[in-house]
N, CA and C atoms of all chains as a GROMACS GRO file, in nm:
protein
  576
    1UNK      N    1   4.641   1.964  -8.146
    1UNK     CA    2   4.550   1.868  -8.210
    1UNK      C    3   4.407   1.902  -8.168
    2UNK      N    4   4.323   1.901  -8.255
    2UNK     CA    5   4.198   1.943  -8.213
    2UNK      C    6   4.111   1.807  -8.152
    3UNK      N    7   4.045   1.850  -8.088
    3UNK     CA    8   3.920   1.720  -8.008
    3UNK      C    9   3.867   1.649  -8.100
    4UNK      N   10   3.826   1.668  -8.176
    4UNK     CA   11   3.767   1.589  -8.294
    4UNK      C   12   3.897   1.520  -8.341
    5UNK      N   13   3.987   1.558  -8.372
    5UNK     CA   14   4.119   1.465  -8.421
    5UNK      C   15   4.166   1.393  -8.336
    6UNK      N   16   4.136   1.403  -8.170
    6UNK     CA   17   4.163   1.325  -8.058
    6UNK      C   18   4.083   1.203  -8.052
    7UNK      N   19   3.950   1.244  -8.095
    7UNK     CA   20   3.817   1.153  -8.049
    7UNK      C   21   3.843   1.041  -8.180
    8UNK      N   22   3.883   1.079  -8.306
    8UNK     CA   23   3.955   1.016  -8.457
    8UNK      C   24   4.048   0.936  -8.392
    9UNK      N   25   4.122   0.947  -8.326
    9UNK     CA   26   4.282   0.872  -8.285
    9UNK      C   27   4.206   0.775  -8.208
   10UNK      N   28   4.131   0.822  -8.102
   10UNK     CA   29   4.124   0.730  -7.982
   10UNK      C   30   4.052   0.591  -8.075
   11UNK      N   31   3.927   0.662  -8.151
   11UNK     CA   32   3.829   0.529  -8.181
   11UNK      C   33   3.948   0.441  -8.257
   12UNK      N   34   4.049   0.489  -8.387
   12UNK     CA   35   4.105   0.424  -8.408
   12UNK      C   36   4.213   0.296  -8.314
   13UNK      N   37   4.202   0.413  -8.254
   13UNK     CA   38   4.310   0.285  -8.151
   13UNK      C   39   4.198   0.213  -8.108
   14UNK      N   40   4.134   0.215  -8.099
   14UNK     CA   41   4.003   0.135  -8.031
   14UNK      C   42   3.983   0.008  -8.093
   15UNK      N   43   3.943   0.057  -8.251
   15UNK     CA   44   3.851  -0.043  -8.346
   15UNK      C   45   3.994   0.012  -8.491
   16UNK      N   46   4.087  -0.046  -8.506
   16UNK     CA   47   4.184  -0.042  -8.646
   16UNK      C   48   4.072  -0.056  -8.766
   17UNK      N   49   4.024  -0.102  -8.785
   17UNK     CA   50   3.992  -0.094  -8.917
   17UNK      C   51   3.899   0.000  -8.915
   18UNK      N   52   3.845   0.043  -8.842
   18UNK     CA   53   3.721   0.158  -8.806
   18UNK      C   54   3.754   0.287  -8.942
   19UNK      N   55   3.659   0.312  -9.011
   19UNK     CA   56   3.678   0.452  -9.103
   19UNK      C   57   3.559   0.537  -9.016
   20UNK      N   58   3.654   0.648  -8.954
   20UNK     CA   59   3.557   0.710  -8.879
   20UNK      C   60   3.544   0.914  -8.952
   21UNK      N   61   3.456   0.911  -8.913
   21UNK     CA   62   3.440   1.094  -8.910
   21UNK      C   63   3.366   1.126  -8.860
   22UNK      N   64   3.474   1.242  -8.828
   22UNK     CA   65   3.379   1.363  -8.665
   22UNK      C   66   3.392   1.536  -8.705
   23UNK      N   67   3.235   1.523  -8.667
   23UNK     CA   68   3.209   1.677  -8.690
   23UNK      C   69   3.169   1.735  -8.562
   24UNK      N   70   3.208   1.859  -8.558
   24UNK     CA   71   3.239   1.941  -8.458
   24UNK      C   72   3.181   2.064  -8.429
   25UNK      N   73   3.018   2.098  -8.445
   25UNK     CA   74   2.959   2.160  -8.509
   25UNK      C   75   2.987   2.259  -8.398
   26UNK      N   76   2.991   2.236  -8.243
   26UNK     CA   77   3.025   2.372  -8.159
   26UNK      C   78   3.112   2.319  -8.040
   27UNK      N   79   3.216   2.226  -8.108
   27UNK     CA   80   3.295   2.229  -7.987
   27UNK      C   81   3.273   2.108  -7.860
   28UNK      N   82   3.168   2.109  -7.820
   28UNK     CA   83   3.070   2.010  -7.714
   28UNK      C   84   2.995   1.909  -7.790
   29UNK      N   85   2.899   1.870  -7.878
   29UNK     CA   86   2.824   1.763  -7.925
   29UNK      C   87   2.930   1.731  -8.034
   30UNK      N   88   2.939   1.623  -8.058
   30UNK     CA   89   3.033   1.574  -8.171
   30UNK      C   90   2.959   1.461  -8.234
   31UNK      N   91   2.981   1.497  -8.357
   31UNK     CA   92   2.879   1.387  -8.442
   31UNK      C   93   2.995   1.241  -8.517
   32UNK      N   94   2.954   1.158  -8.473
   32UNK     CA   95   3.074   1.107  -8.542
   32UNK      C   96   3.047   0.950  -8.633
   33UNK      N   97   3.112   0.931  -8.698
   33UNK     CA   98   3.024   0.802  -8.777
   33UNK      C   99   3.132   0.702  -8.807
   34UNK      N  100   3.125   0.589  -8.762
   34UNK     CA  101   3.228   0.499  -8.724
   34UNK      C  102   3.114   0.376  -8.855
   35UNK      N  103   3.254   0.293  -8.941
   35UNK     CA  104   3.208   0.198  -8.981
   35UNK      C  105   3.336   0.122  -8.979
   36UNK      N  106   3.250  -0.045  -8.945
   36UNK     CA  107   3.398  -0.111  -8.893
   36UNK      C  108   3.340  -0.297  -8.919
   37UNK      N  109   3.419  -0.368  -8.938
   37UNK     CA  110   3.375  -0.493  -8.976
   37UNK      C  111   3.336  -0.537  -8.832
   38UNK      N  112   3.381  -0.473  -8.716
   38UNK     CA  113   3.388  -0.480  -8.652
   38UNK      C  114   3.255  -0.532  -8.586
   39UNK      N  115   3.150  -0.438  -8.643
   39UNK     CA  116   3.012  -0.453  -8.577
   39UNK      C  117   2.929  -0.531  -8.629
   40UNK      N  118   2.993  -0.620  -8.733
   40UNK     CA  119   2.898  -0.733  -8.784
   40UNK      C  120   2.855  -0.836  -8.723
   41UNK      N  121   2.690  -0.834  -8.685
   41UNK     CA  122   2.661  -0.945  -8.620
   41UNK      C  123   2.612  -0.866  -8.447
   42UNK      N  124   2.654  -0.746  -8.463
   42UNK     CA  125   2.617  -0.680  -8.314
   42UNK      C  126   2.493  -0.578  -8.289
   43UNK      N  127   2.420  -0.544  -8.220
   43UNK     CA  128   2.298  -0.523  -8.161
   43UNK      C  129   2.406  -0.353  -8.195
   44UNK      N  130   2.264  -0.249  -8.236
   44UNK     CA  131   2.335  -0.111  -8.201
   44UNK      C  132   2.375  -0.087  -8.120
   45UNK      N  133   2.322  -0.114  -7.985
   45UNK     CA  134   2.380  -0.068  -7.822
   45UNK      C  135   2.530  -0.141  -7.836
   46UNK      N  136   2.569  -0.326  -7.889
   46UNK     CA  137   2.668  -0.334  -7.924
   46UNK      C  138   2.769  -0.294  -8.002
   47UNK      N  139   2.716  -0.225  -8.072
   47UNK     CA  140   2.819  -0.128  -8.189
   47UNK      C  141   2.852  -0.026  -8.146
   48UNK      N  142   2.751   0.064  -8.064
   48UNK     CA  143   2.770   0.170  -8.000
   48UNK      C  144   2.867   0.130  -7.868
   49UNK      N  145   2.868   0.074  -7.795
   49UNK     CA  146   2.954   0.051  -7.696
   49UNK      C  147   3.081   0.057  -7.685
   50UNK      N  148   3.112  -0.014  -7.822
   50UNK     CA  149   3.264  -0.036  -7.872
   50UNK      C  150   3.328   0.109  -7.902
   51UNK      N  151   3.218   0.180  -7.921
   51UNK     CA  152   3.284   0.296  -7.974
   51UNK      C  153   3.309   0.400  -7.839
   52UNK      N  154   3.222   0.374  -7.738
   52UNK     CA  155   3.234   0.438  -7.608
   52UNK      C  156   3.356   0.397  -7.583
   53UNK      N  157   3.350   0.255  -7.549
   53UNK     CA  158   3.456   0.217  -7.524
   53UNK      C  159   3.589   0.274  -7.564
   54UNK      N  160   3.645   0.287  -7.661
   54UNK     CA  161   3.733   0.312  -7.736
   54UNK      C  162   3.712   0.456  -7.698
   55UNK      N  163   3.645   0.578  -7.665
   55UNK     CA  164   3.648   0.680  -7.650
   55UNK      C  165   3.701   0.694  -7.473
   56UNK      N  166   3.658   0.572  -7.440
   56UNK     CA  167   3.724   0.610  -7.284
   56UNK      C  168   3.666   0.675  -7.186
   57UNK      N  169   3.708   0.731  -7.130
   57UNK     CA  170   3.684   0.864  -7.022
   57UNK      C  171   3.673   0.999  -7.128
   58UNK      N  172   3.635   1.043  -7.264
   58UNK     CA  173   3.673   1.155  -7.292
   58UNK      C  174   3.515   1.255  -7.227
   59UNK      N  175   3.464   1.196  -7.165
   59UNK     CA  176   3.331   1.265  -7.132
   59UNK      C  177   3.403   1.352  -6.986
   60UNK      N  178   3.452   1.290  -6.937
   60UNK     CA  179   3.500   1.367  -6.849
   60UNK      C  180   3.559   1.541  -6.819
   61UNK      N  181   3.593   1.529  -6.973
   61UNK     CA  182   3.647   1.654  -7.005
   61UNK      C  183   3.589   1.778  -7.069
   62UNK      N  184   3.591   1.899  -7.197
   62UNK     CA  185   3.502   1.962  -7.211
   62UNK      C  186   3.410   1.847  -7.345
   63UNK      N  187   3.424   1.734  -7.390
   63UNK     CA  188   3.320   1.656  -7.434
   63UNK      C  189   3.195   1.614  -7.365
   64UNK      N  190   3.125   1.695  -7.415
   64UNK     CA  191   2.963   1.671  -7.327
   64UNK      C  192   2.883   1.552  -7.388
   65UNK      N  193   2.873   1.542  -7.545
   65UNK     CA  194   2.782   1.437  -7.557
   65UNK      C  195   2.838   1.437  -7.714
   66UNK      N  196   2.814   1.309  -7.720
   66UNK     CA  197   2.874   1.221  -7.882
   66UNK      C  198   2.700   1.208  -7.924
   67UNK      N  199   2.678   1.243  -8.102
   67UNK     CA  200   2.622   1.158  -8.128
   67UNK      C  201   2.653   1.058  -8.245
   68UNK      N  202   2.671   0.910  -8.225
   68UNK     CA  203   2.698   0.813  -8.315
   68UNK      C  204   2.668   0.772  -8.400
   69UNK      N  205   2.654   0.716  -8.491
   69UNK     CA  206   2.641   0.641  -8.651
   69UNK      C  207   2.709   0.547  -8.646
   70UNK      N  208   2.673   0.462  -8.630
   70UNK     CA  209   2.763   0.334  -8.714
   70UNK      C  210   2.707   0.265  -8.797
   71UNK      N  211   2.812   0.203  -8.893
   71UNK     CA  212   2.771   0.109  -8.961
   71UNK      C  213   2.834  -0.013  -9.035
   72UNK      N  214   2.799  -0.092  -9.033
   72UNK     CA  215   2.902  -0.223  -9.135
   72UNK      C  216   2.902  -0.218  -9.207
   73UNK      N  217   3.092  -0.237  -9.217
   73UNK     CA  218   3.152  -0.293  -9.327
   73UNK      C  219   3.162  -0.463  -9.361
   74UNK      N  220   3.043  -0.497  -9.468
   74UNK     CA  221   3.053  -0.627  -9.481
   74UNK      C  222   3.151  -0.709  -9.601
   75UNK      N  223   3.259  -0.627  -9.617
   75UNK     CA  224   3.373  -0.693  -9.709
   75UNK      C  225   3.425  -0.785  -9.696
   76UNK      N  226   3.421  -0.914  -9.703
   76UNK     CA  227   3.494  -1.052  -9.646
   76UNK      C  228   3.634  -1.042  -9.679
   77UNK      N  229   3.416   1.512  -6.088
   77UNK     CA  230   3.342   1.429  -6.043
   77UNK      C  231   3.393   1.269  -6.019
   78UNK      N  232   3.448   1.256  -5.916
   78UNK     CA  233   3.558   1.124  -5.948
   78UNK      C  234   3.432   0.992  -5.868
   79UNK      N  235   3.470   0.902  -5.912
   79UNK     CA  236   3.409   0.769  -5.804
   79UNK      C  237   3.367   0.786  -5.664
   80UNK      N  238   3.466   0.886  -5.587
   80UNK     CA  239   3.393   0.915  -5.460
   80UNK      C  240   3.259   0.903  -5.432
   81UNK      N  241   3.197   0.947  -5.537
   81UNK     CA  242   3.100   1.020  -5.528
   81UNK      C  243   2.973   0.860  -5.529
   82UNK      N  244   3.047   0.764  -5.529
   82UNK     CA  245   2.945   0.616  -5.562
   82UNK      C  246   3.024   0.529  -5.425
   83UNK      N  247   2.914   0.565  -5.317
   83UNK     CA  248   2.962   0.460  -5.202
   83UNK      C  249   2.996   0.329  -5.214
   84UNK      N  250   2.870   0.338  -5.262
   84UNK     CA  251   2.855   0.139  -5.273
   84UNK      C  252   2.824   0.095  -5.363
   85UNK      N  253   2.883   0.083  -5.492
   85UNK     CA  254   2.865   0.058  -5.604
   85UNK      C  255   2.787  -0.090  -5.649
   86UNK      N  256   2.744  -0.167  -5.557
   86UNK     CA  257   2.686  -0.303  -5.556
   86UNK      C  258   2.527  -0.256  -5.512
   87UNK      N  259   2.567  -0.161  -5.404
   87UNK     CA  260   2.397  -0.104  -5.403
   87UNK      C  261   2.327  -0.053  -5.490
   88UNK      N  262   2.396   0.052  -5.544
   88UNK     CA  263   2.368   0.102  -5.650
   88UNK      C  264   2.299   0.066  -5.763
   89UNK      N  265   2.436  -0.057  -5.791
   89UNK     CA  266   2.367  -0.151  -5.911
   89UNK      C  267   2.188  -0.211  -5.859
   90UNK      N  268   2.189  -0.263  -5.721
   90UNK     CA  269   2.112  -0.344  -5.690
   90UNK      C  270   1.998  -0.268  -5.680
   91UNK      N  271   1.952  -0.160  -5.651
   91UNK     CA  272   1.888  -0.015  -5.709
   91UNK      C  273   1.885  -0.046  -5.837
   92UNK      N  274   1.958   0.001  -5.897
   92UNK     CA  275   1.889   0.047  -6.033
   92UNK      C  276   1.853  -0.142  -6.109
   93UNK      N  277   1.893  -0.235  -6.112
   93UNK     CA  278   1.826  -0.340  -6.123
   93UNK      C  279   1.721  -0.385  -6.045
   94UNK      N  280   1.674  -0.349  -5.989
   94UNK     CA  281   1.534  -0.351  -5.930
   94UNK      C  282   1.423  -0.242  -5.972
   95UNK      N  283   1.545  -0.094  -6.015
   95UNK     CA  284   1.416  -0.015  -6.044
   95UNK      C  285   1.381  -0.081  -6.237
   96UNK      N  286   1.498  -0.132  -6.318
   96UNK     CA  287   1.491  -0.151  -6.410
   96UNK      C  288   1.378  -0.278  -6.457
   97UNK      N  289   1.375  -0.360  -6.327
   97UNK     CA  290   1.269  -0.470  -6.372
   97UNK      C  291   1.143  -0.420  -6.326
   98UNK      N  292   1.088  -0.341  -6.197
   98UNK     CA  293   1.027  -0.297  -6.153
   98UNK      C  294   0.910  -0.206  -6.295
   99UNK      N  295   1.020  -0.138  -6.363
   99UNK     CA  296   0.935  -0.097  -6.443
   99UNK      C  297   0.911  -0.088  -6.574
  100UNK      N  298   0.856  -0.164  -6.680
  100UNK     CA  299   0.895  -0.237  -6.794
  100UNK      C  300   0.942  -0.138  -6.876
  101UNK      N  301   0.936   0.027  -6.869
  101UNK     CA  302   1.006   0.073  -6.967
  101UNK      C  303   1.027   0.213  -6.900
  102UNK      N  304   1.134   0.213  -6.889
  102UNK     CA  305   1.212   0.328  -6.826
  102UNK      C  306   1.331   0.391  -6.853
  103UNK      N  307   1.329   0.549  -6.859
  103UNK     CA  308   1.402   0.624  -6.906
  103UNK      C  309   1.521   0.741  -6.797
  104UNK      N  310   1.585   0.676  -6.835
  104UNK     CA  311   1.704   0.748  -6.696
  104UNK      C  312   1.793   0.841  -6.794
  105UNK      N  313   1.692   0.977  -6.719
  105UNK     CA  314   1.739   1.098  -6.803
  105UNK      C  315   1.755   1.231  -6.721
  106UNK      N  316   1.762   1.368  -6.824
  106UNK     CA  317   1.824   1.485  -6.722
  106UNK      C  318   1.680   1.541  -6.730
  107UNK      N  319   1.626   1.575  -6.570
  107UNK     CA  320   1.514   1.634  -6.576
  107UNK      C  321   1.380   1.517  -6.583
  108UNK      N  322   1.287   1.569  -6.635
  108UNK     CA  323   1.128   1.461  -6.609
  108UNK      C  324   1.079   1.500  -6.719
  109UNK      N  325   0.973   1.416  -6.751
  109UNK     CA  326   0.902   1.458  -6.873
  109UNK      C  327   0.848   1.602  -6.881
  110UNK      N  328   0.791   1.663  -6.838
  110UNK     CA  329   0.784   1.788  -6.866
  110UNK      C  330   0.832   1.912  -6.832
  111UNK      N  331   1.001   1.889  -6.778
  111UNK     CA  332   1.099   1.950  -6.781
  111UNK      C  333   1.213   1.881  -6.811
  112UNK      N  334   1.244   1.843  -6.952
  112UNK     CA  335   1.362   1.794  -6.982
  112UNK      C  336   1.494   1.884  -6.948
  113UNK      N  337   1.585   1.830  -6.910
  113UNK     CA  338   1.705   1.952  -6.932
  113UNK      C  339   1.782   1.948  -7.017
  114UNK      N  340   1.791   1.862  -7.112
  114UNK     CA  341   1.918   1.843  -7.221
  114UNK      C  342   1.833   1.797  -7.340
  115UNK      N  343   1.856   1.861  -7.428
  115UNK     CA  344   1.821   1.848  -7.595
  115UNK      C  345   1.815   1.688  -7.620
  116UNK      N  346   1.895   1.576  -7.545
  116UNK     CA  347   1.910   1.468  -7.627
  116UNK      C  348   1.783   1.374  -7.538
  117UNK      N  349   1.758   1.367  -7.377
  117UNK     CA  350   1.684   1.367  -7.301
  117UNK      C  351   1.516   1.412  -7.380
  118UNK      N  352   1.489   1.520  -7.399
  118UNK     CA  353   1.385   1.588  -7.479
  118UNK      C  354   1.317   1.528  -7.567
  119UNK      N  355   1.471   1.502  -7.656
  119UNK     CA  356   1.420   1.399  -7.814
  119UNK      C  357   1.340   1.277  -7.746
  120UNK      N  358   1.457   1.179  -7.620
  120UNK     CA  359   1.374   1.082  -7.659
  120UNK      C  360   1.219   1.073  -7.565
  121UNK      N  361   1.236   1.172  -7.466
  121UNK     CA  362   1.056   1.168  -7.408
  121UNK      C  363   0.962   1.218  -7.513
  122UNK      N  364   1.023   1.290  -7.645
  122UNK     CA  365   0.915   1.348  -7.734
  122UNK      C  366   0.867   1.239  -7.824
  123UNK      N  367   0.981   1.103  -7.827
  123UNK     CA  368   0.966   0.961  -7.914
  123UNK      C  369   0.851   0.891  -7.812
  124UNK      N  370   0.871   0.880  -7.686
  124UNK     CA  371   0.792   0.780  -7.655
  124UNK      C  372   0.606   0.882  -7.634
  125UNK      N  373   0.622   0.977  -7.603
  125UNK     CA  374   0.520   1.030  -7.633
  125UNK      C  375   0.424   0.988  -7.764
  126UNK      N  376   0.499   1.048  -7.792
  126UNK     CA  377   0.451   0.999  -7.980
  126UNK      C  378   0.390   0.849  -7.975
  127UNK      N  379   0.491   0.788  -7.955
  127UNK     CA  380   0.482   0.620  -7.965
  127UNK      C  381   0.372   0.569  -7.885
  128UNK      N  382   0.390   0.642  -7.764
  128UNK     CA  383   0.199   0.637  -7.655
  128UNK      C  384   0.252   0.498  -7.571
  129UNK      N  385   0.339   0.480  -7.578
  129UNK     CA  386   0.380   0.329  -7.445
  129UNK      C  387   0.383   0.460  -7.320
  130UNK      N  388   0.314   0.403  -7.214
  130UNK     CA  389   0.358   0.414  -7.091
  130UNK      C  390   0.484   0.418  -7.013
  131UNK      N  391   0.523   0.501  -6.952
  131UNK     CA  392   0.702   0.500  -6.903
  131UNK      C  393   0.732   0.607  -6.805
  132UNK      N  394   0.841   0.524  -6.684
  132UNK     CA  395   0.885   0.604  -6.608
  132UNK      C  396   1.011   0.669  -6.650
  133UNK      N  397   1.008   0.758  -6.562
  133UNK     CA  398   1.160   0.856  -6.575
  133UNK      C  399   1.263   0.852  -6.436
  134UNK      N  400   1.366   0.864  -6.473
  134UNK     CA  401   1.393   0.901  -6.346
  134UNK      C  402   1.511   1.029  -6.341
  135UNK      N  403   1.514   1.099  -6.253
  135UNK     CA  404   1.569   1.240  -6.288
  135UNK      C  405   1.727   1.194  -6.257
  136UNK      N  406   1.842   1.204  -6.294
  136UNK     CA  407   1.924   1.176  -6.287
  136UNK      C  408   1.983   1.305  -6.196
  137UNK      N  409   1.979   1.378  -6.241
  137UNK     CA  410   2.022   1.551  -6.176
  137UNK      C  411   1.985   1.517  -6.059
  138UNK      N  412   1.924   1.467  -5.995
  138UNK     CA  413   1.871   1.515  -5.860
  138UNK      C  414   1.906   1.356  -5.790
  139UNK      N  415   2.005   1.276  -5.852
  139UNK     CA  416   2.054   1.168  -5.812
  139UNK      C  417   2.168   1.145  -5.819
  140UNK      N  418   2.260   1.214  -5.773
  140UNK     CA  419   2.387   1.217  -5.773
  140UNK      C  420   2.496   1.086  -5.824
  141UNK      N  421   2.458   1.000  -5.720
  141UNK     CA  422   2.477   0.880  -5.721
  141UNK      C  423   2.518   0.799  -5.818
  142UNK      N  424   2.363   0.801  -5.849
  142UNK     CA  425   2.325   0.725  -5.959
  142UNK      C  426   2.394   0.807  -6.128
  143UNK      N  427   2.391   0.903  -6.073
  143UNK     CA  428   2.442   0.984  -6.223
  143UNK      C  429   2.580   0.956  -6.270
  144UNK      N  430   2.671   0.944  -6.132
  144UNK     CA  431   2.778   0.858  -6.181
  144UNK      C  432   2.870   0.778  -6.184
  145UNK      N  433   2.739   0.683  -6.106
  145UNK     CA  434   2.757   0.531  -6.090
  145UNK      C  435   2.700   0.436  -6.199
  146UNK      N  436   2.593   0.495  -6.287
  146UNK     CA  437   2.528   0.424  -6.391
  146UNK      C  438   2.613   0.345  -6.477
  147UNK      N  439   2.710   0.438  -6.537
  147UNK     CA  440   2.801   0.411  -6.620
  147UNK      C  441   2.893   0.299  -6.591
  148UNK      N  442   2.880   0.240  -6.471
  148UNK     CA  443   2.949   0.129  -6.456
  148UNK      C  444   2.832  -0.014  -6.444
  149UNK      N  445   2.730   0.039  -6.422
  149UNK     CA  446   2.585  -0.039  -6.426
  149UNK      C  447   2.609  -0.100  -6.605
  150UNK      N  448   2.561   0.029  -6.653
  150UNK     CA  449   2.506  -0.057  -6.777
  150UNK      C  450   2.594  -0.021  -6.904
  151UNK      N  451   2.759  -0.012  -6.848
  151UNK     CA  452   2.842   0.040  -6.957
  151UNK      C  453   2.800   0.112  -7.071
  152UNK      N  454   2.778   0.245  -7.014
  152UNK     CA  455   2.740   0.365  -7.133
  152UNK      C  456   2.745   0.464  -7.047
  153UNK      N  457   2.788   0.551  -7.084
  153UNK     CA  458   2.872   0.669  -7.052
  153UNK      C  459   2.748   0.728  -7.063
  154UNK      N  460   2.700   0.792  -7.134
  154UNK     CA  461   2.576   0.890  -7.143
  154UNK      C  462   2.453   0.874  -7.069
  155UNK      N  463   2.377   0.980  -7.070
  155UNK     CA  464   2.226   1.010  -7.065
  155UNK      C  465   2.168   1.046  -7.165
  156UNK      N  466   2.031   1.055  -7.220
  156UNK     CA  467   1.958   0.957  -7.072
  156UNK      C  468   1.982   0.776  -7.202
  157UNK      N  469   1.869   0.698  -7.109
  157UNK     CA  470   1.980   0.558  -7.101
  157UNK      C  471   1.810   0.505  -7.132
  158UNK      N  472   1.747   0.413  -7.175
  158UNK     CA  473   1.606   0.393  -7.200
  158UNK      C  474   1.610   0.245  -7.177
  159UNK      N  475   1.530   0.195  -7.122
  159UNK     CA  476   1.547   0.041  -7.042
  159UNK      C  477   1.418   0.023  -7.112
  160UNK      N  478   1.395  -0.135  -7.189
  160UNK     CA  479   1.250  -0.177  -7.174
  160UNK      C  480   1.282  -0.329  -7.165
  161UNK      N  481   1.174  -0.367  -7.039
  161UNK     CA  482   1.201  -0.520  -6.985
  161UNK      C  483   1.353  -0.538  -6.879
  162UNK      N  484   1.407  -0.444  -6.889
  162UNK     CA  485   1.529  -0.455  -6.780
  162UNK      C  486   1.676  -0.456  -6.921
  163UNK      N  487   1.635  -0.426  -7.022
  163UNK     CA  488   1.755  -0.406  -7.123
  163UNK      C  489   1.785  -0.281  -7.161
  164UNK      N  490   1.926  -0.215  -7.163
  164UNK     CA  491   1.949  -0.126  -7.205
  164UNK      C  492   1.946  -0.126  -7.360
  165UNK      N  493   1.820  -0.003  -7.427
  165UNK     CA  494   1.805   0.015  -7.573
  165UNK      C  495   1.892   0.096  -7.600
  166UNK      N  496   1.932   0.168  -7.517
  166UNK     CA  497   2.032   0.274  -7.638
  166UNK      C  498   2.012   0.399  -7.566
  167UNK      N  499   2.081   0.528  -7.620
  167UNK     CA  500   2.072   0.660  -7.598
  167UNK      C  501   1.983   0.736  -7.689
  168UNK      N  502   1.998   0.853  -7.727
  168UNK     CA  503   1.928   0.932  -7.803
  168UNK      C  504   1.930   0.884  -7.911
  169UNK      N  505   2.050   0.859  -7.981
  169UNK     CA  506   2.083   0.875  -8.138
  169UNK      C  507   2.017   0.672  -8.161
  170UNK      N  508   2.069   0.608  -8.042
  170UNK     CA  509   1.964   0.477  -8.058
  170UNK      C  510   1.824   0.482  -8.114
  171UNK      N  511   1.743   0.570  -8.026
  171UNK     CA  512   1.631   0.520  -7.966
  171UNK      C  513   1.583   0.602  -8.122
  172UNK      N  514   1.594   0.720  -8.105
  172UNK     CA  515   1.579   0.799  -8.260
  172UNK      C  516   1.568   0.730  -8.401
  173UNK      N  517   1.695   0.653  -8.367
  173UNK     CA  518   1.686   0.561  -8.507
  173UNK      C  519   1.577   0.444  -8.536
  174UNK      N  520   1.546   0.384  -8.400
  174UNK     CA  521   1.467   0.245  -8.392
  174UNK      C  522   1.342   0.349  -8.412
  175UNK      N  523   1.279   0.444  -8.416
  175UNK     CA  524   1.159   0.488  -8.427
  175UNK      C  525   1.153   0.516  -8.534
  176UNK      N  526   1.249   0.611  -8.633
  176UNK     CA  527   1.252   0.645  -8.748
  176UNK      C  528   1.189   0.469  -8.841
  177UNK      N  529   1.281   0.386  -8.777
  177UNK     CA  530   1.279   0.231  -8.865
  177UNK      C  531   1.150   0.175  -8.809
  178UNK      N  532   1.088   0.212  -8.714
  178UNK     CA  533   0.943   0.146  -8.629
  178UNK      C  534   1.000  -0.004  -8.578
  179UNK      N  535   1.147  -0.016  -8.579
  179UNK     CA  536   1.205  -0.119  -8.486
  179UNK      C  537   1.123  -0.104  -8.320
  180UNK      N  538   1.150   0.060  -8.268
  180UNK     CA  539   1.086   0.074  -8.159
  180UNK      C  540   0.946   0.034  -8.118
  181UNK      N  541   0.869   0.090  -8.250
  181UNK     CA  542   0.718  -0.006  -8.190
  181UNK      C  543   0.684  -0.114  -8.184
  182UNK      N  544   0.782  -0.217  -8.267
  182UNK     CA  545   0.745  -0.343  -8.296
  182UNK      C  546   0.847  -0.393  -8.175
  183UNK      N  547   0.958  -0.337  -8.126
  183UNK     CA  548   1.003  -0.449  -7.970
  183UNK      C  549   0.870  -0.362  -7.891
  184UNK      N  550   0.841  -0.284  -7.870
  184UNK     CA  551   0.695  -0.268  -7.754
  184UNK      C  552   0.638  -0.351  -7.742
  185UNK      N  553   0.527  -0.377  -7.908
  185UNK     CA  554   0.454  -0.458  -7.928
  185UNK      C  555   0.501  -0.641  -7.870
  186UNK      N  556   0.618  -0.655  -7.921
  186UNK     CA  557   0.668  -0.841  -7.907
  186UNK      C  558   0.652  -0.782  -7.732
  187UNK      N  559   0.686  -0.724  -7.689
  187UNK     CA  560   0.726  -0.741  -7.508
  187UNK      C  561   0.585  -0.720  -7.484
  188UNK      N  562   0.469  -0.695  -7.547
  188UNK     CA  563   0.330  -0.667  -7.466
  188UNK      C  564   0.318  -0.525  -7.412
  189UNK      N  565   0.378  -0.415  -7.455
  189UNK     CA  566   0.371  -0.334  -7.407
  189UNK      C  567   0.308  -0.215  -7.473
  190UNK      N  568   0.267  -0.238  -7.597
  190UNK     CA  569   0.186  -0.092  -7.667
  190UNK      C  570   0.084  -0.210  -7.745
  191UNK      N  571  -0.032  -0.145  -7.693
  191UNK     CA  572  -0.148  -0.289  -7.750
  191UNK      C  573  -0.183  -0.180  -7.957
  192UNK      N  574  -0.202  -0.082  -7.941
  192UNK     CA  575  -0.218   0.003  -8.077
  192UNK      C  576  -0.123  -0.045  -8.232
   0.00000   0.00000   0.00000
């Protein structure tokens, strides 16, 4: 399974309704863009968090640095 | 790099919340302003430049400690980490965006901190 399909699994398990995509341009920075009803009503640092969150410890490993996108889904 | 490496994780905090009020807008990153070490670090000293607010740095590299003890401070995994008034704004891809939107100059401005 590739890292980018890892970093896909984890946020999902993180945030379920999350529609995410991650690009992988060299392996180490990963671009990834998470939208989720999730973040309605939350500060970016709060939107962004959730998504750390949900990523865990993967910094620990050869993941050096995420950069994020998010955005709401405001579908009632 | 496991927890070992953060003695006293209450000090720590109590450090970096003191340096965070201490200085109304501060950037805890790799390297100093005119030796950044990481591309994302770079971006955002090249934003506040631009922007002309006043701001400390603090070198994370050369703070062991603190490099990875933060992450339990102000729940965010990354560097660098940009504080204004004692709040964490965000990382790179944050701080980038609030400037692109001039969100960034206008919280300066409400906190008293960029008179222009």
């Amino acid at each position: 399974m590739s890292q980018a399909q890892a970093i896909k699994d984890l946020i999902l398990l993180g945030i379920p309704d999350a529609q995410v995509q991650v690009v992988d341009p060299d392996g180490h920075h990963f671009e990834i863009a998470v939208a989720s009803k999730a973040f309605k009503n939350k500060s970016l640092v709060e939107q962004h968090r959730l998504v750390y969150k949900a990523l865990g410890n993967v910094f620990e490993g050869p993941v050096h640095a995420v950069q994020i996108k998010t955005s709401v889904i405001n579908e009632d | 790099m496991t927890s070992a490496h953060i003695k006293d994780q209450n000090a720590l905090n109590q450090r970096i919340q003191t340096e965070i009020t201490e200085n109304p807008v501060i950037l805890y990153m790799k390297g100093d302003k005119t030796f950044p070490q990481c591309g994302f670090s770079a971006r955002v000293v090249e934003i506040l430049n631009k922007v002309g607010v006043p701001y400390q740095t603090h070198d994370v590299i050369s703070d062991p400690e603190l490099r990875f003890g933060m992450k339990y401070f102000s729940n965010w995994p990354t560097f660098p980490q940009l504080f204004i008034k004692g709040e964490l704004v965000g990382g790179c891809d944050i701080v980038a965006n609030l400037f692109e939107t001039g969100e960034l100059q206008n919280l300066l401005k409400e906190k008293g901190l960029l008179t222009s």
